[in-house]
N, CA, C and O of each residue as an XYZ file, in Angstrom:
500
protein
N       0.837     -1.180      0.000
C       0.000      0.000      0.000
C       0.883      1.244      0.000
O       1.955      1.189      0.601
N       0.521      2.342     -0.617
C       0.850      3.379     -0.834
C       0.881      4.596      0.806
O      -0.157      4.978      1.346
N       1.911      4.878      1.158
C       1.572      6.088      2.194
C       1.017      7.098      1.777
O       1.401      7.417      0.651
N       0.345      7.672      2.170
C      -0.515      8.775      1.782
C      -0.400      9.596      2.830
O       0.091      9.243      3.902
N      -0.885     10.854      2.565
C      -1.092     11.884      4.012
C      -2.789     12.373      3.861
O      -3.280     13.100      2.998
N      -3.495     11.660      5.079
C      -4.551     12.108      5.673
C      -4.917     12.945      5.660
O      -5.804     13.264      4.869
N      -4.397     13.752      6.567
C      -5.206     15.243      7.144
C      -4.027     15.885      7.434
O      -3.015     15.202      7.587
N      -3.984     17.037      7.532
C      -2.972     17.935      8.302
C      -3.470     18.867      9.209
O      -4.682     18.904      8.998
N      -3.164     19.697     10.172
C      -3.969     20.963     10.886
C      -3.538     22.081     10.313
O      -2.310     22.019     10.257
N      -3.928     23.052      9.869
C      -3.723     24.508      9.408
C      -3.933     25.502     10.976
O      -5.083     25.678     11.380
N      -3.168     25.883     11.483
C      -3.559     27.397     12.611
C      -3.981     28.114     11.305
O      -3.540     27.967     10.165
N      -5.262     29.187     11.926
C      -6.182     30.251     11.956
C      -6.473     31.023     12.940
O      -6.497     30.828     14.156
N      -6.675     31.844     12.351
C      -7.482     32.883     13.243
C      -8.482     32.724     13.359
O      -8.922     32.530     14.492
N      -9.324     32.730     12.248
C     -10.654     31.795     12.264
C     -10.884     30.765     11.603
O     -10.632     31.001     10.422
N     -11.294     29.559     11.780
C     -11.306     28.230     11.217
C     -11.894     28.015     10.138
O     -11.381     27.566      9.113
N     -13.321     28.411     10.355
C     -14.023     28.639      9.764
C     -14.154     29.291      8.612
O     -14.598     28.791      7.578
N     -13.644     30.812      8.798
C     -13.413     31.431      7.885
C     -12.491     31.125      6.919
O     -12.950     31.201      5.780
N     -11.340     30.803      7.001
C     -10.283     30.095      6.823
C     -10.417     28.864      5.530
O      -9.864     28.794      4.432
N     -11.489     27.893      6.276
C     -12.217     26.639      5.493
C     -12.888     27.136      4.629
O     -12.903     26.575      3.533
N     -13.561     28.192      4.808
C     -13.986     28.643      3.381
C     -13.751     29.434      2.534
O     -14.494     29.591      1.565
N     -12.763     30.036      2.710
C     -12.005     31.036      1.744
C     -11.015     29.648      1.066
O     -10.812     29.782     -0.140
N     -10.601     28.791      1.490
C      -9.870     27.576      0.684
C     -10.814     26.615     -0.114
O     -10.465     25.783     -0.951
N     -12.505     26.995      0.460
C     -13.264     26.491     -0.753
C     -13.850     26.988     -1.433
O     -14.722     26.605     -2.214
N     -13.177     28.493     -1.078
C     -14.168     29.949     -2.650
C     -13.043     29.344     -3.792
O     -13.351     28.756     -4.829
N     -11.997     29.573     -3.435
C     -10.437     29.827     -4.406
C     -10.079     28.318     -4.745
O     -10.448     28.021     -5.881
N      -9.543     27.432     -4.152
C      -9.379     26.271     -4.901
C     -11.013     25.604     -4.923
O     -10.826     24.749     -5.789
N     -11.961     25.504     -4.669
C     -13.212     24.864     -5.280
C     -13.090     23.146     -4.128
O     -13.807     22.186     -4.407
N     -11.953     23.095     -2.761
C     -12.642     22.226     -2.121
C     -13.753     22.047     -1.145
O     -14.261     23.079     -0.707
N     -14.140     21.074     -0.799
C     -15.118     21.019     -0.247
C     -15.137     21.362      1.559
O     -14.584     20.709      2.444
N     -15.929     22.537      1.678
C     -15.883     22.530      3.319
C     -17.033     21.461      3.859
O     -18.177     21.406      3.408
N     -16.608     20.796      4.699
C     -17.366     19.343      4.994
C     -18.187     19.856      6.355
O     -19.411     19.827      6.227
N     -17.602     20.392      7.832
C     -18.346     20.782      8.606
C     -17.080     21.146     10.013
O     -15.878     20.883     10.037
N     -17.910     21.799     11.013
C     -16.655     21.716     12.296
C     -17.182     20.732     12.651
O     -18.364     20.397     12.734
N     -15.919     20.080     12.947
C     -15.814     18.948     14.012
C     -15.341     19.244     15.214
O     -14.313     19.840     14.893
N     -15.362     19.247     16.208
C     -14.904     19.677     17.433
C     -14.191     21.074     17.227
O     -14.710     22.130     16.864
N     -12.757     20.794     17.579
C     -12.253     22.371     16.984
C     -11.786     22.604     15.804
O     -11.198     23.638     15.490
N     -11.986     21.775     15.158
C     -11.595     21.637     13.497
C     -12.478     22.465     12.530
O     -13.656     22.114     12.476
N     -12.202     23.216     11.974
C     -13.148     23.058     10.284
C     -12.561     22.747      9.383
O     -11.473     23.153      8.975
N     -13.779     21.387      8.680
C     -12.374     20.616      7.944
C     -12.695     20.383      6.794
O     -13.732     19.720      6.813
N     -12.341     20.585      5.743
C     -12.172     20.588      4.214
C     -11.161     19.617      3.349
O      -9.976     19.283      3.366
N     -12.736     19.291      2.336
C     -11.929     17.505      1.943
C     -11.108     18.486      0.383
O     -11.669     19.313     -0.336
N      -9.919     18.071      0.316
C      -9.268     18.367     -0.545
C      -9.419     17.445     -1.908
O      -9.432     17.956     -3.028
N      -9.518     16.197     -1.704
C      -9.332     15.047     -2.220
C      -9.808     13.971     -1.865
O     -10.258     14.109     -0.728
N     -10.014     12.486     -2.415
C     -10.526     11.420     -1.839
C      -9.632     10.829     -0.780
O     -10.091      9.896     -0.122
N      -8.274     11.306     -0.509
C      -7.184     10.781      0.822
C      -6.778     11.862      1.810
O      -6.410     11.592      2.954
N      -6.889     13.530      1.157
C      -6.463     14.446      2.249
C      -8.036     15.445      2.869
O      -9.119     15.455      2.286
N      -7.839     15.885      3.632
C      -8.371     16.896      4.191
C      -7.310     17.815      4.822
O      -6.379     17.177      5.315
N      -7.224     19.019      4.919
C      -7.361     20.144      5.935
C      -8.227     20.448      6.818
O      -9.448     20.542      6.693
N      -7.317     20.662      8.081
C      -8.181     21.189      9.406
C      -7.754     21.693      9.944
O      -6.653     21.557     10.477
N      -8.809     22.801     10.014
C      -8.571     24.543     10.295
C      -8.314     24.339     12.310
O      -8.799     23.434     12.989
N      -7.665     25.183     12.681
C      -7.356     24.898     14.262
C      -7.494     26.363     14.607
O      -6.383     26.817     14.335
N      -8.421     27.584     15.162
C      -8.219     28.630     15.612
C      -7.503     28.929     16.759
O      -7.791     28.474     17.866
N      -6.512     29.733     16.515
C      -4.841     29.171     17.738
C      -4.764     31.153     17.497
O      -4.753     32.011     16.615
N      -4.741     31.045     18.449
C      -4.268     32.907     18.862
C      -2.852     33.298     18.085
O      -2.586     34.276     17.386
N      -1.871     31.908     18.560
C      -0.634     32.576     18.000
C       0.279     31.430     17.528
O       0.793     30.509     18.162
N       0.328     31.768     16.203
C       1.571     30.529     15.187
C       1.792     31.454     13.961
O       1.231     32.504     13.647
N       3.062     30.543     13.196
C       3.904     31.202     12.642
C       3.401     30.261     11.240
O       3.079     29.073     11.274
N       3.444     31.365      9.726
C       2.824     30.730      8.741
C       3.678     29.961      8.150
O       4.884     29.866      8.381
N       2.952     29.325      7.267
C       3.701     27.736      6.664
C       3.034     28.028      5.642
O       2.109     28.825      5.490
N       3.784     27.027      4.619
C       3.841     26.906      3.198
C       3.219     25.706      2.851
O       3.491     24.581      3.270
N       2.177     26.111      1.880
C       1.372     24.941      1.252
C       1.319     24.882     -0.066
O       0.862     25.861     -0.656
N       1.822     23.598     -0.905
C       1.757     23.775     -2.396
C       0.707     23.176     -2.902
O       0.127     22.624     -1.967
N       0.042     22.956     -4.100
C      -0.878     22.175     -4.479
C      -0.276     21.563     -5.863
O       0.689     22.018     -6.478
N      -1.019     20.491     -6.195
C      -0.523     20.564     -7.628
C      -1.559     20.644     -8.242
O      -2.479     20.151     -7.590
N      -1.955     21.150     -9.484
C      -2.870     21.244    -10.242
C      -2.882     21.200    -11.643
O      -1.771     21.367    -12.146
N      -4.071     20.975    -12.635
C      -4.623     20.898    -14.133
C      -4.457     21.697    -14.505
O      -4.776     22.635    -13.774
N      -3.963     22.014    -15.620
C      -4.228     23.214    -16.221
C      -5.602     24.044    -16.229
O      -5.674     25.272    -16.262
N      -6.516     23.283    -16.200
C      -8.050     23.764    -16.109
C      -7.455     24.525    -14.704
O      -7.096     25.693    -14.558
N      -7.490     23.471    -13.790
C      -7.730     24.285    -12.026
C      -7.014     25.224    -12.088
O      -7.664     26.128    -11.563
N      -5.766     25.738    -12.495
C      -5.122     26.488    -12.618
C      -5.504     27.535    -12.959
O      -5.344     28.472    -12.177
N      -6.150     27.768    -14.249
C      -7.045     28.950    -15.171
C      -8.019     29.392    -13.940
O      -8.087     30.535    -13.489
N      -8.795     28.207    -13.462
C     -10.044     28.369    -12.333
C      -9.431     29.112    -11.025
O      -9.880     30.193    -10.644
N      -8.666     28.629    -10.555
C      -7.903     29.129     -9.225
C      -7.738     30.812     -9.547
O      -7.952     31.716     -8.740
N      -7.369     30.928    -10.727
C      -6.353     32.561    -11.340
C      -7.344     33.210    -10.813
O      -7.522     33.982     -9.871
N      -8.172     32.539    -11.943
C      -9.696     33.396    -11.891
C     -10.547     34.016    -10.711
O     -11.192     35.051    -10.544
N     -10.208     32.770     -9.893
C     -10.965     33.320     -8.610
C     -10.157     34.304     -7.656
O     -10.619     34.896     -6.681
N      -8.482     34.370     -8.274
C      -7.790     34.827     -7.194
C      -8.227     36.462     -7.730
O      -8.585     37.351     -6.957
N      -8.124     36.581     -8.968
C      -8.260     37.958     -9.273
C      -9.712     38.951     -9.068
O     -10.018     40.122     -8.848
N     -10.325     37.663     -9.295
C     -11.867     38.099     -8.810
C     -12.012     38.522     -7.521
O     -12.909     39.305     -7.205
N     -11.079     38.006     -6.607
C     -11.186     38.665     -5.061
C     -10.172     39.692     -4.833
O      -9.750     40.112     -3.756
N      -9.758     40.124     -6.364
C      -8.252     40.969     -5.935
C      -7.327     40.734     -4.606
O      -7.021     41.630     -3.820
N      -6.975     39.488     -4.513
C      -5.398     38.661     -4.362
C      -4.290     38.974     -4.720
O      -3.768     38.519     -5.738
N      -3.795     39.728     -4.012
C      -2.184     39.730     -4.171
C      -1.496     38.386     -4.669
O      -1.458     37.454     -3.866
N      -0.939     38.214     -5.964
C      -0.446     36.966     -6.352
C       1.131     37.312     -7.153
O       1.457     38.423     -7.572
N       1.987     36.029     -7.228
C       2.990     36.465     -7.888
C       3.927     35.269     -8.315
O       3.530     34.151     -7.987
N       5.068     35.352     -8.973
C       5.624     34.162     -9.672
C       6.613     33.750     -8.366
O       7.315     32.745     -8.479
N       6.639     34.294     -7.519
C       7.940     33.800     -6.548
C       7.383     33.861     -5.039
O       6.649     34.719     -4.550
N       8.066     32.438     -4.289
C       7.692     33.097     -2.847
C       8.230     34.235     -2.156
O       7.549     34.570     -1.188
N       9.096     34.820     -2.339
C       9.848     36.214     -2.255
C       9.557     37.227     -3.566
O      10.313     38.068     -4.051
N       8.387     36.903     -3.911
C       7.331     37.690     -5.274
C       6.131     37.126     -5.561
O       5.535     36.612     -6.508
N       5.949     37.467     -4.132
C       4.207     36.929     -4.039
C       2.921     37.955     -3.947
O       1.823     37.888     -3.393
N       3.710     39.111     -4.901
C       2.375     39.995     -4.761
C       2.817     41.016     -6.324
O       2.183     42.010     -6.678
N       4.059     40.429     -7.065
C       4.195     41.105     -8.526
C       3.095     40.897     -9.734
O       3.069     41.929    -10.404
N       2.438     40.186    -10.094
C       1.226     40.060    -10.531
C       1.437     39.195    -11.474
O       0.666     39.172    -12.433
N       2.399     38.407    -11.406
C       3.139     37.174    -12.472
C       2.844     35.959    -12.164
O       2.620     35.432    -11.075
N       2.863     35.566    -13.195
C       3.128     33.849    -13.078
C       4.157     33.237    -13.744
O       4.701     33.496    -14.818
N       4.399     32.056    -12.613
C       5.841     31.317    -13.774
C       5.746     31.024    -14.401
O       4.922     31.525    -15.166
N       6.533     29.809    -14.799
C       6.688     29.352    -15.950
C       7.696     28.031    -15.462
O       7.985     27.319    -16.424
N       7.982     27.807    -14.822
C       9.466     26.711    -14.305
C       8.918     25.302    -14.029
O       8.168     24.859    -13.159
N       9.454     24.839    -14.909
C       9.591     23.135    -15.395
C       8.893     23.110    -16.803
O       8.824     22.028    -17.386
N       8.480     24.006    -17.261
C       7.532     23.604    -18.556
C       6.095     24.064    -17.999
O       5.212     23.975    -18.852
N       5.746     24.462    -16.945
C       4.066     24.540    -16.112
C       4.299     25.737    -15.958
O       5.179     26.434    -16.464
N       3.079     26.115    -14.876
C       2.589     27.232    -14.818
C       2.520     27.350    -13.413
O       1.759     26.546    -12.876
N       3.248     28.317    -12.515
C       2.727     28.534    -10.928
C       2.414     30.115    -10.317
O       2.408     31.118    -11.029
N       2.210     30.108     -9.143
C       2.053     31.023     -8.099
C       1.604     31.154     -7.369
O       0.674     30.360     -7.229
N       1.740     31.964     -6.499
C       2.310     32.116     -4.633
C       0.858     33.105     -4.540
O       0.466     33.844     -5.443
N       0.286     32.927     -3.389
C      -0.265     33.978     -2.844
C      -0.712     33.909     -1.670
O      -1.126     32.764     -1.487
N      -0.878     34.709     -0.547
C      -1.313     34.089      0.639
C      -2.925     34.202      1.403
O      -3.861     34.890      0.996
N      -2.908     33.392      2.500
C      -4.550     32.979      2.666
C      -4.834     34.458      3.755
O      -4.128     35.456      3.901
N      -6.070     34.109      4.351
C      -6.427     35.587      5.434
C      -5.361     34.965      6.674
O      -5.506     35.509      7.769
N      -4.795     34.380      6.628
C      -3.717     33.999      7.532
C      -2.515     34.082      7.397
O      -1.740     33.491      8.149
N      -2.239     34.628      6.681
C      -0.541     35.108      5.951
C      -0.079     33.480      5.434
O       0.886     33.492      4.670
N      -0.359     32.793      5.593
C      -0.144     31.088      5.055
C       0.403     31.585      3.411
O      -0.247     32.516      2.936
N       1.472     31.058      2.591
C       2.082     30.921      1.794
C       1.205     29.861      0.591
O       1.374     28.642      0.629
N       0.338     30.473     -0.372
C      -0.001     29.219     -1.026
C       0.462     29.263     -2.524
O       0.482     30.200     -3.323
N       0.890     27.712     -2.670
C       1.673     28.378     -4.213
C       0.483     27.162     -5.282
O      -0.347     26.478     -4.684
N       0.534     27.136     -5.880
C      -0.555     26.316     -7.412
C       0.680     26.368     -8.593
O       1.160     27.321     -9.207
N       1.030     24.600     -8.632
C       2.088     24.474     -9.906
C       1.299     23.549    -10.954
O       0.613     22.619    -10.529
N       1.364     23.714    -11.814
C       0.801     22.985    -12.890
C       1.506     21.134    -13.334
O       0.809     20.183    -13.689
N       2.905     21.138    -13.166
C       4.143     20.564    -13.371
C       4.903     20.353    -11.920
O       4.975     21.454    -11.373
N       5.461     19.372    -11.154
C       6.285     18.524    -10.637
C       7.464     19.416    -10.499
O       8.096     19.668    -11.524
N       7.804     19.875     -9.486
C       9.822     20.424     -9.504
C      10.772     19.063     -9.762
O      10.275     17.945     -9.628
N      11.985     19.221    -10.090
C      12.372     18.214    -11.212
C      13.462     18.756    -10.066
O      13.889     19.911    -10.047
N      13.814     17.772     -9.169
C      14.925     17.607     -7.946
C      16.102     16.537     -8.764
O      15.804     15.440     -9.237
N      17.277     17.066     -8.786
C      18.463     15.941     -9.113
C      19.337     16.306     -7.836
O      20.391     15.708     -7.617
């Protein structure tokens, strides 16, 4: 069998809010709170769960995506006027990459959280 990753916890400020601003912009599903969770199915193996925590330090989340989701994601980022950009140290120039042959970019959630959308695999030697 394949390892997979489950779930992860995301800190928020608000959980809630949080869970659903990640299902305006990428299009997943907010499922419900569970205790202190609000938790959103990404996929048929992962979820996110939102944790409202007064005080943590942001982290970096990549996705990979279709070219479709990609176009879809843009779309929605600009529609909410999103600071977006081709670099994580140029995450608010109004670019997109281009690196491996795909298409990416960085922008962050109402939590300062780092989110980047690559079309293409980074190619590690």
């Amino acid at each position: 069998m394949e390892i997979t990753l489950n779930h992860t916890i995301i800190p928020s400020i608000d959980n809630v809010a949080s869970a659903k601003f990640f299902e305006k912009i990428f299009g997943f599903e907010f499922i419900k709170e569970w205790g202190y969770f609000a938790v959103v199915k990404v996929n048929s193996t992962l979820s996110l769960d939102f944790k409202t925590q007064e005080n943590f330090s942001s982290n970096h989340y990549a996705f990979k995506v279709s070219d479709l989701e990609f176009d879809q994601i843009l779309g929605r980022i600009k529609l909410d006027k999103i600071a977006f950009g081709s670099g994580p140290y140029s995450s608010r120039n109004g670019e997109i990459n281009h690196d491996y042959g795909g298409r990416g970019l960085y922008f962050k959630d109402l939590d300062g959280h780092l989110l980047e959308i690559i079309t293409k695999d980074y190619v590690i030697d």
